[in-house]
C-alpha positions in Angstrom: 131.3 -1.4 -9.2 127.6 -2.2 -7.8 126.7 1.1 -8.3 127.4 0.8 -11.7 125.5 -2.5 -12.0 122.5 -0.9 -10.5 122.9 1.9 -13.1 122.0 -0.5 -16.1 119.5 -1.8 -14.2 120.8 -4.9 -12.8 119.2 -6.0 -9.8 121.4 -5.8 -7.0 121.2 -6.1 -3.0 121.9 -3.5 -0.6 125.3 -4.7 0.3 125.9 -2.2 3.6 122.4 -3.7 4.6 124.2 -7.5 4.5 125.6 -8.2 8.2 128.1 -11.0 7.2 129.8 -8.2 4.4 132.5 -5.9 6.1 133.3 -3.3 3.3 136.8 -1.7 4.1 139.3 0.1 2.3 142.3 -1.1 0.9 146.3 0.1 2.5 149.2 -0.4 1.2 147.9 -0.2 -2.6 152.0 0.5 -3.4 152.3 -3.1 -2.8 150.7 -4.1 -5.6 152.3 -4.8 -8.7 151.4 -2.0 -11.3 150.7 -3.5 -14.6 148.5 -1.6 -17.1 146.0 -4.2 -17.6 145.2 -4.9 -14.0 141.7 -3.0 -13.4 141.3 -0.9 -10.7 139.1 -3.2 -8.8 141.5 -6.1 -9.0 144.3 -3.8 -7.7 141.8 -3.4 -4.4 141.4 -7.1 -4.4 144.9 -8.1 -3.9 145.9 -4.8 -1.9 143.2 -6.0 0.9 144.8 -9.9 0.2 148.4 -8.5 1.2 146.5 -6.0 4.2 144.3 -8.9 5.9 146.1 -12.1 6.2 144.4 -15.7 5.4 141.7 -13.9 3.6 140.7 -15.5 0.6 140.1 -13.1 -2.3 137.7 -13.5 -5.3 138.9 -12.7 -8.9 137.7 -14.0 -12.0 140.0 -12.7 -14.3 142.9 -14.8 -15.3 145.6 -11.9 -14.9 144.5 -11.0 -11.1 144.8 -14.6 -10.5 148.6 -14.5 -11.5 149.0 -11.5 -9.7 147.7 -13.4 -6.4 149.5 -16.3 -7.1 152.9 -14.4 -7.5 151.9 -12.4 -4.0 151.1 -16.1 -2.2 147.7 -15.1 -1.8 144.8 -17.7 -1.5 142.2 -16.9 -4.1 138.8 -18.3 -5.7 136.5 -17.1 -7.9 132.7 -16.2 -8.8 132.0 -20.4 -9.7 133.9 -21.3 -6.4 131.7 -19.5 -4.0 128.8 -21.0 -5.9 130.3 -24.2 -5.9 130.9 -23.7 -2.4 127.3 -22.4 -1.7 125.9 -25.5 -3.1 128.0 -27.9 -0.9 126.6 -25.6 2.4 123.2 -25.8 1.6 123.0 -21.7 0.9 121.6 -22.0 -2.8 119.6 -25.5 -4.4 120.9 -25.3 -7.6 123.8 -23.3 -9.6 122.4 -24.0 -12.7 119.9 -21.1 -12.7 122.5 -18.7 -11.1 124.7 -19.5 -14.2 122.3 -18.6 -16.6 121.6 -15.4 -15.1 125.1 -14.5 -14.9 125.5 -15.3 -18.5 122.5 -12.7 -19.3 124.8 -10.4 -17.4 127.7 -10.9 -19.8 129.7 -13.7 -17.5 131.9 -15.1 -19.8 131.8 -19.0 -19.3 132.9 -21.7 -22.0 130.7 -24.3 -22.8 133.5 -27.0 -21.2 133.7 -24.7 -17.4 130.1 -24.2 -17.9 129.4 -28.3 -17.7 132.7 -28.7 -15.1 130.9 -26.7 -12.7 127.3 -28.1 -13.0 129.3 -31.7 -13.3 131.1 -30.7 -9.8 128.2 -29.5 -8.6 125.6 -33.0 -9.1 123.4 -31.2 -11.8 
């Protein structure tokens, strides 16, 4: 998926460079409830949930959040890590990071868009 970021030119990081980012295949993918509209990155996502136990996973989309639900799994999203960002001291403001995701074609509605920066004191 980064790759394909990078491809229309979307500025990414090096993620194998980033020390604190294990990247590991999912097991077990037969686990994993197969439903036609499930992408094949969110299939990963919960595959790894099931494999590593009290890892959180991050989906945005509302049908991978079901799926985790249903499997017991503890999930967030893209806003919660910022959110959570924020309240560590990683990042000063969301605000910008929202508006850049937006140019990036993150779907947001008006009403999450002022929950989060409400939640998050801006």
């Amino acid at each position: 998926m980064l790759e394909r970021g990078k491809t229309i030119g979307v500025d990414l990081p090096d993620v194998r460079a980033l020390p604190w980012l294990k990247i590991q295949a999912p097991e077990g993918m037969d686990k994993v409830p197969t439903v036609v509209d499930l992408g094949a990155g969110e299939k990963e996502v919960l595959a790894l949930g099931l494999q590593l136990p009290g890892a959180v996973v991050i989906l945005d989309e509302r049908l991978g959040r079901l799926h985790a639900e249903a499997l017991k799994l503890t999930f967030t999203g893209t806003l919660g890590i910022l959110l959570r960002a924020k309240v560590e001291g990683r990042i000063p403001r969301i605000d910008p990071l929202l508006a850049h995701l937006d140019s990036l074609g993150f779907r947001l509605s008006a009403k999450t868009h002022a929950a989060v920066l409400r939640q998050a004191g801006e």
